[in-house]
C-alpha positions as CSV (number, residue, x, y, z in Angstrom):
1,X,-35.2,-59.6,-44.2
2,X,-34.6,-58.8,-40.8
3,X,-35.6,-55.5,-38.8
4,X,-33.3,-52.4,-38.7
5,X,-32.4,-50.4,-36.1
6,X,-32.1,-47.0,-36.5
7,X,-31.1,-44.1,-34.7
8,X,-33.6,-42.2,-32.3
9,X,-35.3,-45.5,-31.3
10,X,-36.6,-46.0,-34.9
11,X,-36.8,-49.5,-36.3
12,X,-37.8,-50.7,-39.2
13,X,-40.0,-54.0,-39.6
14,X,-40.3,-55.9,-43.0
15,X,-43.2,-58.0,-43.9
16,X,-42.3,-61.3,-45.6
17,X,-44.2,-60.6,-49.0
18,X,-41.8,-59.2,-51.8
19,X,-42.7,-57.3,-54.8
20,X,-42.7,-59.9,-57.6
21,X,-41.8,-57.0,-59.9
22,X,-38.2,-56.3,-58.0
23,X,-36.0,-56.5,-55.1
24,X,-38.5,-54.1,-52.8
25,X,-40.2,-55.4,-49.7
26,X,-43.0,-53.3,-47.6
27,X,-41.3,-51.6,-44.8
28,X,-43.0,-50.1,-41.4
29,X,-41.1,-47.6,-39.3
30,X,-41.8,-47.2,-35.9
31,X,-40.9,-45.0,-32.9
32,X,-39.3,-47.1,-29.8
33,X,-41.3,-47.8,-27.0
34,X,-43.5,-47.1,-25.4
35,X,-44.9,-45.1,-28.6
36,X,-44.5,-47.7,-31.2
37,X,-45.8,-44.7,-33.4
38,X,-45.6,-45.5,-37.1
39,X,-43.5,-43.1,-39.0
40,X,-43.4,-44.4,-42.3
41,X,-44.5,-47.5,-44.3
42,X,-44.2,-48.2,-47.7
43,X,-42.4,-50.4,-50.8
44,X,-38.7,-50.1,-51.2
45,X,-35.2,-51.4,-51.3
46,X,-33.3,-51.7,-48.1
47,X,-31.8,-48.5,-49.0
48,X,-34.6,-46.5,-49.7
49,X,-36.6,-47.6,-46.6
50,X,-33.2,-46.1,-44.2
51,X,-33.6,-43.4,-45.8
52,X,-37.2,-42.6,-45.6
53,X,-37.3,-43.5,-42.3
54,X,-34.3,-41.5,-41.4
55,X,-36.1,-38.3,-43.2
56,X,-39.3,-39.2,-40.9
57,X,-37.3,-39.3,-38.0
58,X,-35.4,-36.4,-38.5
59,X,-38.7,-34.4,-39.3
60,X,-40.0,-35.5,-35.5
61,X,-36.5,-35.1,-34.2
62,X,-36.8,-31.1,-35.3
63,X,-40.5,-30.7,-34.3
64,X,-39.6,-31.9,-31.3
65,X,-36.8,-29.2,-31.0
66,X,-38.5,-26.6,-31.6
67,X,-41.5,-27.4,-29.3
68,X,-38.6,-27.6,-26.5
69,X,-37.2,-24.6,-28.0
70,X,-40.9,-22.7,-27.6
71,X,-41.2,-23.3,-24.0
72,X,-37.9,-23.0,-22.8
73,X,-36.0,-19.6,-22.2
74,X,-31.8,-18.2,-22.4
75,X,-31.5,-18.5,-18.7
76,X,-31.9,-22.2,-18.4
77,X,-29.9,-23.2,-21.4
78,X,-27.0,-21.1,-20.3
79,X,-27.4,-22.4,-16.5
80,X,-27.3,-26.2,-17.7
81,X,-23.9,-24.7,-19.9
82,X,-22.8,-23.5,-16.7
83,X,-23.4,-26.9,-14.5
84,X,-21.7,-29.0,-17.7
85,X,-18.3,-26.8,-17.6
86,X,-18.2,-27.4,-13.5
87,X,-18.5,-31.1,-14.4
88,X,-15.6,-31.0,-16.3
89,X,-13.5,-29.0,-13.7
90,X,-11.1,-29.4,-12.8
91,X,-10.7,-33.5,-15.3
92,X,-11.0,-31.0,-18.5
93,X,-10.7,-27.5,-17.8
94,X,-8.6,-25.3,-15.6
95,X,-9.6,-23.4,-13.0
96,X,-8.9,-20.1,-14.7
97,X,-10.6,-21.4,-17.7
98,X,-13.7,-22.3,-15.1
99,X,-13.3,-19.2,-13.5
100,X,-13.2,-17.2,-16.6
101,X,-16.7,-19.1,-17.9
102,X,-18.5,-18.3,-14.7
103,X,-17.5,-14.6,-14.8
104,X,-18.2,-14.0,-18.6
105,X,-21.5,-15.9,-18.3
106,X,-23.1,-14.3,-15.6
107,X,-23.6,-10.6,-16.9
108,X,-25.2,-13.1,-20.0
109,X,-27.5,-15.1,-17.5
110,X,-28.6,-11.7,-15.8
111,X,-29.5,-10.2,-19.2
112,X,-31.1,-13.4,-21.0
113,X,-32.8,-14.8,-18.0
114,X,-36.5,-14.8,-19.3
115,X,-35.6,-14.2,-22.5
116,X,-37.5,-17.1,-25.0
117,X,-35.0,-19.1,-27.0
118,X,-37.0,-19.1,-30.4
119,X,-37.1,-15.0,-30.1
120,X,-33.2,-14.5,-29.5
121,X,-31.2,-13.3,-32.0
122,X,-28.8,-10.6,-33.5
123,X,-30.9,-8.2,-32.3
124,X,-30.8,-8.7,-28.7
125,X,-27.0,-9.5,-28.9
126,X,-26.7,-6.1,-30.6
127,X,-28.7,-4.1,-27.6
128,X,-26.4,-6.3,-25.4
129,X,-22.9,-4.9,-26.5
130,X,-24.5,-1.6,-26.9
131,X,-25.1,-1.3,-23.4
132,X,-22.1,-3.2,-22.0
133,X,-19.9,-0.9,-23.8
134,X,-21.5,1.7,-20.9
135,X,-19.7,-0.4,-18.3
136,X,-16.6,-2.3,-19.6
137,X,-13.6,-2.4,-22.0
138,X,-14.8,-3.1,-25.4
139,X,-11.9,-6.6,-25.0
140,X,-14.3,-7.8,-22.2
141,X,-17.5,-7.8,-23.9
142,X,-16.5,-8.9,-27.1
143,X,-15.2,-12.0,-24.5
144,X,-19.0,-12.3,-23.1
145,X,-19.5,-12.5,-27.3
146,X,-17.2,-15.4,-27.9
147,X,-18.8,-17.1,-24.3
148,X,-22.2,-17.0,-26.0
149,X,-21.0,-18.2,-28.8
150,X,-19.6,-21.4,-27.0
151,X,-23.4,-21.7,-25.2
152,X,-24.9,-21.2,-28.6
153,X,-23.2,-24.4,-30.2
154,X,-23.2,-26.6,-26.8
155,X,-27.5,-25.6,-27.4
156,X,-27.1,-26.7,-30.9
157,X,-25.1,-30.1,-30.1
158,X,-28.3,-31.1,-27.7
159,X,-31.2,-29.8,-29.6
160,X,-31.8,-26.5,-27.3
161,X,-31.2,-23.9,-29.4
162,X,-32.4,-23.5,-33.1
163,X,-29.6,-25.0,-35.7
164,X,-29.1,-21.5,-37.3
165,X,-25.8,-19.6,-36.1
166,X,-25.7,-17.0,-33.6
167,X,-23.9,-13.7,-35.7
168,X,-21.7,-12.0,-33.6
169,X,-21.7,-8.0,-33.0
170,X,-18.0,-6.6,-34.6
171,X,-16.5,-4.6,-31.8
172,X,-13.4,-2.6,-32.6
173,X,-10.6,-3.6,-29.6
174,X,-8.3,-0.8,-28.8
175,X,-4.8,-1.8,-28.1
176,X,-4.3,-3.7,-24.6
177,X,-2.4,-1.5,-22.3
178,X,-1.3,-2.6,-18.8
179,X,-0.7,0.2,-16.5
180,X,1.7,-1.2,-13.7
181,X,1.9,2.2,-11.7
182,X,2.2,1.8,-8.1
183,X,0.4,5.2,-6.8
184,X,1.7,6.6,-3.6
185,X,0.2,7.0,-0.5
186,X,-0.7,10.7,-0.8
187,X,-1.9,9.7,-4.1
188,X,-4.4,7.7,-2.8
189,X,-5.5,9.8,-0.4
190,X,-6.3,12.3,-3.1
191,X,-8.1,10.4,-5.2
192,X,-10.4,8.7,-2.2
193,X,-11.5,12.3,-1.4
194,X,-13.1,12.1,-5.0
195,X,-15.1,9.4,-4.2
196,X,-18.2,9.0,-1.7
197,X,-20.8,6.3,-0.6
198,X,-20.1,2.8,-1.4
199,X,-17.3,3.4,-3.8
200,X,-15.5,5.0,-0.9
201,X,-16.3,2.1,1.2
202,X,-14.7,-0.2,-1.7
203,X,-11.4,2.0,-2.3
204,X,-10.7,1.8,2.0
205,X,-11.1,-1.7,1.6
206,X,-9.0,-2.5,-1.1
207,X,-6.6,0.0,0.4
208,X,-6.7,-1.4,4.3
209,X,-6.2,-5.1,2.8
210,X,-4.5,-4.8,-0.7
211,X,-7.2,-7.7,-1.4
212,X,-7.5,-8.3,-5.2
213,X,-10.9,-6.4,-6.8
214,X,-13.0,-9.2,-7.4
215,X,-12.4,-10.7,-4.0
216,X,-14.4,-7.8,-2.2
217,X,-16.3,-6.0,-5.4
218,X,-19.6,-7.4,-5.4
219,X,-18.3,-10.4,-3.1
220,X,-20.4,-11.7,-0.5
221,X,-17.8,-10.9,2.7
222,X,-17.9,-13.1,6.1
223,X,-17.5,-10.7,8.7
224,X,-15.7,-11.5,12.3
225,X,-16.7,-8.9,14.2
226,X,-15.3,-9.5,17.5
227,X,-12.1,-9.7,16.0
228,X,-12.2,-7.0,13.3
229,X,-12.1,-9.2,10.2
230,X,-13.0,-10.2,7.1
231,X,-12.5,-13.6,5.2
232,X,-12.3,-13.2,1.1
233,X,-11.8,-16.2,-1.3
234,X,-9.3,-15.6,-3.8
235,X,-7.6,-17.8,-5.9
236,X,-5.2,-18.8,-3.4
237,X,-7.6,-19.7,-1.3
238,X,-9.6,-18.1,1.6
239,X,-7.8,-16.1,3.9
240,X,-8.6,-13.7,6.8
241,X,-7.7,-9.8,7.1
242,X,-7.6,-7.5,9.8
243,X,-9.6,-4.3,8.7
244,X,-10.1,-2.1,12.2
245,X,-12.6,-1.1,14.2
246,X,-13.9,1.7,12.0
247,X,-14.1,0.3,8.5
248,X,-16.0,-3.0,10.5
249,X,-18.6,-0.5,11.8
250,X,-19.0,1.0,8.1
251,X,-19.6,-2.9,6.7
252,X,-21.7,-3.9,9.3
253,X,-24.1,-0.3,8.7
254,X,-24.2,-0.5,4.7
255,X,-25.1,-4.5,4.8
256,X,-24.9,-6.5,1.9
257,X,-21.8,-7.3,-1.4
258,X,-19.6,-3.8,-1.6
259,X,-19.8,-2.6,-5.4
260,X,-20.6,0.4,-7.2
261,X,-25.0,0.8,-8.0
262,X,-26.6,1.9,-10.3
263,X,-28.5,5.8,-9.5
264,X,-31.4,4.1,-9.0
265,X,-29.8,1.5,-6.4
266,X,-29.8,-1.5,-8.8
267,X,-26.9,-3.5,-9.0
268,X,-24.6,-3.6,-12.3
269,X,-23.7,-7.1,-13.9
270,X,-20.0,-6.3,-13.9
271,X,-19.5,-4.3,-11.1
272,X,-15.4,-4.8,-10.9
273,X,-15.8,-3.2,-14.2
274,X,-17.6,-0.6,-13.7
275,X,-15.0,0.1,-10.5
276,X,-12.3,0.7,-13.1
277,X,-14.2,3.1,-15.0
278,X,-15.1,5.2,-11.6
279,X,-11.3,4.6,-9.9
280,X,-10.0,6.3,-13.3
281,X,-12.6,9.5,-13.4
282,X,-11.6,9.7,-9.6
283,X,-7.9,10.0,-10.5
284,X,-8.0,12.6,-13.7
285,X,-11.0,14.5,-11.3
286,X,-7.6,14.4,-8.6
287,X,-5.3,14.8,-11.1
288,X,-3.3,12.0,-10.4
289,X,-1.7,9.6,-12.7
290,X,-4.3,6.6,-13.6
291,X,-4.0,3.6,-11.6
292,X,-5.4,0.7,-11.7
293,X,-7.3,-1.5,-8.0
294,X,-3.9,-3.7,-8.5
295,X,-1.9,-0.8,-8.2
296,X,-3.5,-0.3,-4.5
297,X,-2.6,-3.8,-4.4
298,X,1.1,-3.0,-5.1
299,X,1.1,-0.2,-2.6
300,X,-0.1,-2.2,0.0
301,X,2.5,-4.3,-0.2
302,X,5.4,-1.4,-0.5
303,X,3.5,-0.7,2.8
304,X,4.3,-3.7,4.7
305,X,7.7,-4.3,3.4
306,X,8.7,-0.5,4.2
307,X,7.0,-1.1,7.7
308,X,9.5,-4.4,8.3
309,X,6.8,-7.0,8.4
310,X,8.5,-9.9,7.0
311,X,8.0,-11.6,3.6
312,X,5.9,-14.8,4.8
313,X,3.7,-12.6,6.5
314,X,3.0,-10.0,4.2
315,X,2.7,-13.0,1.9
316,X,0.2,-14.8,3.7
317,X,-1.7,-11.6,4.2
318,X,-1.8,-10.7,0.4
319,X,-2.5,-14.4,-0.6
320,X,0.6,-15.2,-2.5
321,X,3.6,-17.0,-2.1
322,X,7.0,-14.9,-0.5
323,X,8.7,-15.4,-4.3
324,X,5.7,-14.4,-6.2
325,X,5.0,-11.4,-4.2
326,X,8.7,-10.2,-4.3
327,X,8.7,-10.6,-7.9
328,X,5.3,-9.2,-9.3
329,X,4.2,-6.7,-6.2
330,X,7.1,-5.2,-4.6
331,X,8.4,-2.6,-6.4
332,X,11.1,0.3,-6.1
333,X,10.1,3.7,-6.2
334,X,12.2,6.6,-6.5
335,X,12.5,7.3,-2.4
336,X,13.5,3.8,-2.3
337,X,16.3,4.1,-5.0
338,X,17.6,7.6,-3.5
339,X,17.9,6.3,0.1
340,X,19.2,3.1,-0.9
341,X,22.0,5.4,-3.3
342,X,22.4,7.3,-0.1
343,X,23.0,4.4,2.3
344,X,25.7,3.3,-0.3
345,X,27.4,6.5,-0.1
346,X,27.6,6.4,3.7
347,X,29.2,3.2,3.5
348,X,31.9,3.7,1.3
349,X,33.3,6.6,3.3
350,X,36.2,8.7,1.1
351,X,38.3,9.9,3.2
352,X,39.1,14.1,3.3
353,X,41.4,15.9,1.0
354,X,43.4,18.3,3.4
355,X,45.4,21.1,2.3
356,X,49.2,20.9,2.6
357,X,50.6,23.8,4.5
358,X,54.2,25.3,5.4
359,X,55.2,27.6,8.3
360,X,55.5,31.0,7.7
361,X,55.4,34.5,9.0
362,X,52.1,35.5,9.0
363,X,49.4,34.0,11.4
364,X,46.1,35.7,11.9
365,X,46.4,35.7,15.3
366,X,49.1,38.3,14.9
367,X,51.4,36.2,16.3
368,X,54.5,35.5,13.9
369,X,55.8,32.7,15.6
370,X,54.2,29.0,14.5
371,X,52.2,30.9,12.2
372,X,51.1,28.5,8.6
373,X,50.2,29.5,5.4
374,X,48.7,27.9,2.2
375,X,51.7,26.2,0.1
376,X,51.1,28.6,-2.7
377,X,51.9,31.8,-0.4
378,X,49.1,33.5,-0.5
379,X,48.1,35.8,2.4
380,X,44.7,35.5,3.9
C-alpha cells in the first residue's frame, strides 16, 4: 500500500505487515512538516484509516480554531473582511457595493473593536440595534445586521469565527418614503435659526455648496485658504468649491470633520444619520415642511440656474453631469410656473375689444356737434 495524502497536511503511512486475519494493514497518520506529529495509528481497511485520520484532523483543525478564536477580537476579523472586499473592487464588486460595505461596517468596527470573538453573540448584537435605533432609520441598521451577517460567514469560511450562526435581531421596517421637497430659500433660513454650534456650521455648508451629506458630514475637508475653498470627494470625483471668507474663518476656528457630537463631545458612528434626525426636529421646531440635506441640494441648484450660471458650470460645481442635474435636481416651483404662465401671456398679445359707436346728439362736452354715443343709445 502506498501513503495517502490527506487534507490539512495529513498523510498517512502503511507499514508492509498485513493482518493475516483480513484485509487491514497498520496505518500511522501524521501532521505535515515540520511537525510530523502522529495523529493516529492503528489496524484498518483503507477506508477506515481516511476516516480516522480525517476525524483526528478535524479535532486539531477545531482546537486550533478556537485557540485563534480565544485571542483574537471583532475588530480584526471585520478589518481583514474589509481589506478582502477592497481586493475584489472594483474585478468583483461595484463601487456602490464597496462603498455601501465600508459605510455599513464601520459603525460595526467602532462598536466591536475589542470585543473577544468567543464572547460575541446575540446579546451584544441585541444592545447594538437597541442603541442604533437612537441614531438611524430602523432600514439602515437592520442593513448593518445583514453586513455582519456577511462578516460572520466570511469568519466561518476561514476558521475565525466559531461555526455556530450569528441570529439576527427582528427589526420592524416602516414603509420607505422619499421626500423630494425642494425647500425654499426663506425656508432655509428658518430652519438654520433653529440650529447652533456645529450643526449650524454643517447646514451653511451644505447650503453655500449644495455638496451631497456624506461628502462634508464627518468628512475630513482640505482647506485652500488663500482662495476660499474647500475640496470634497464624492462619487464623481473630487472637486473644489468656493465657500467665502466667512464660512473659511468658521472651518479654520472649529478644526477638525464637521458632524453633529455627542453632549459629551464624542463623536457618533453615523453621524449623516444622526444629521437627518436633527435637520427634521429643526424643521417641525420652524414649522416648516420636512426636508431632507438633498433637498438643500435641490435648492442650490434652483439657485444657480435662477442666477443664469450656465448648465456645465453649475454642473461641475454640483459634481454631476449637465443631463443628470437637469433631470434629477432642477426642479419647478410654483414662482417658476406662474412667471413662466405669465411670460406666455405677454407673448401671445390679444388684441382689444373696442366698442362700436354712432354719432349722435349728445356729447358730454355739451357740444352737439360730432358728439358719439354707445350703439345701443344709451345716455351717459
Amino acid at each position: 500500500k502506498q501513503p495517502i495524502e490527506l487534507p490539512d497536511g495529513v498523510t498517512q503511512s502503511v507499514r508492509p505487515d498485513r493482518d493475516p486475519d483480513g484485509d487491514r494493514w497498520y496505518w500511522r497518520a501524521r501532521l505535515g512538516r515540520p511537525s510530523r506529529k502522529t495523529i493516529w495509528s492503528g489496524w484498518a481497511t483503507v477506508a477506515q484509516a481516511v476516516v480516522e485520520a480525517g476525524a483526528a484532523a478535524a479535532e486539531i483543525r477545531a482546537r486550533k480554531e478556537l485557540e485563534l478564536q480565544a485571542r483574537q477580537t471583532m475588530g480584526a476579523v471585520i478589518r481583514d473582511w474589509q481589506a478582502w472586499q477592497t481586493s475584489r473592487f472594483p474585478a468583483v464588486i461595484t463601487e456602490n457595493t464597496h462603498k455601501m460595505y465600508m459605510n455599513r461596517s464601520r459603525p460595526l468596527l467602532d462598536a466591536f473593536d475589542t470585543v473577544p470573538v468567543a464572547v460575541f453573540g446575540f446579546s451584544l448584537m441585541e444592545g447594538y440595534v437597541r442603541d442604533g435605533l437612537r441614531e438611524a432609520s430602523e432600514r439602515t441598521v437592520n442593513l448593518e445586521q445583514r453586513v455582519m451577517g456577511a462578516i460572520w460567514r466570511w469568519g466561518q469560511a476561514r476558521g475565525r469565527v466559531p461555526s455556530t450562526p450569528l441570529p439576527m435581531v427582528k427589526i420592524k421596517v416602516q414603509g420607505y418614503r422619499q421626500n423630494h421637497r425642494t425647500p425654499t430659500d426663506e425656508e432655509l433660513r428658518l430652519v438654520l435659526a433653529q440650529v447652533d454650534g456645529t450643526d449650524a456650521l454643517l447646514m451653511r455648508l451644505l447650503i453655500h455648496t449644495g455638496a451631497r451629506v456624506g461628502e462634508v458630514c464627518g468628512a475630513e475637508l482640505r482647506l485652500d485658504k488663500r482662495n476660499n475653498r474647500i475640496e470634497v470627494n464624492g462619487k464623481t470625483g473630487p472637486r473644489w468649491i468656493d465657500i467665502g471668507t466667512e464660512i473659511m474663518r468658521d472651518l479654520v476656528k472649529h478644526g477638525g470633520p464637521v458632524q453633529p457630537t455627542r453632549a459629551d463631545g464624542g463623536a457618533y458612528a453615523r453621524p449623516d444619520c444622526v444629521w437627518g434626525l436633527r435637520l427634521k426636529a429643526a424643521c417641525n421646531a420652524a414649522n416648516v415642511p420636512v426636508f431632507t440635506s438633498h433637498g438643500i441640494r435641490r435648492a442650490m441648484v434652483r439657485r444657480l440656474r435662477r442666477s443664469g450660471v450656465d448648465v456645465k458650470t453649475a454642473a461641475t460645481m454640483m459634481g454631476h453631469s449637465p443631463t443628470v442635474m437637469l433631470r434629477m435636481y432642477d426642479e419647478a416651483s410654483t414662482d417658476d410656473l406662474r412667471a413662466a404662465a405669465g411670460r406666455a401671456r405677454a407673448a401671445f398679445a390679444e388684441p382689444r375689444k373696442k366698442s362700436k359707436v354712432v354719432n349722435g346728439p349728445w356729447d358730454p362736452s355739451g357740444t352737439q356737434s360730432g358728439s358719439q354715443v354707445p350703439q345701443n343709445g344709451s345716455q351717459e
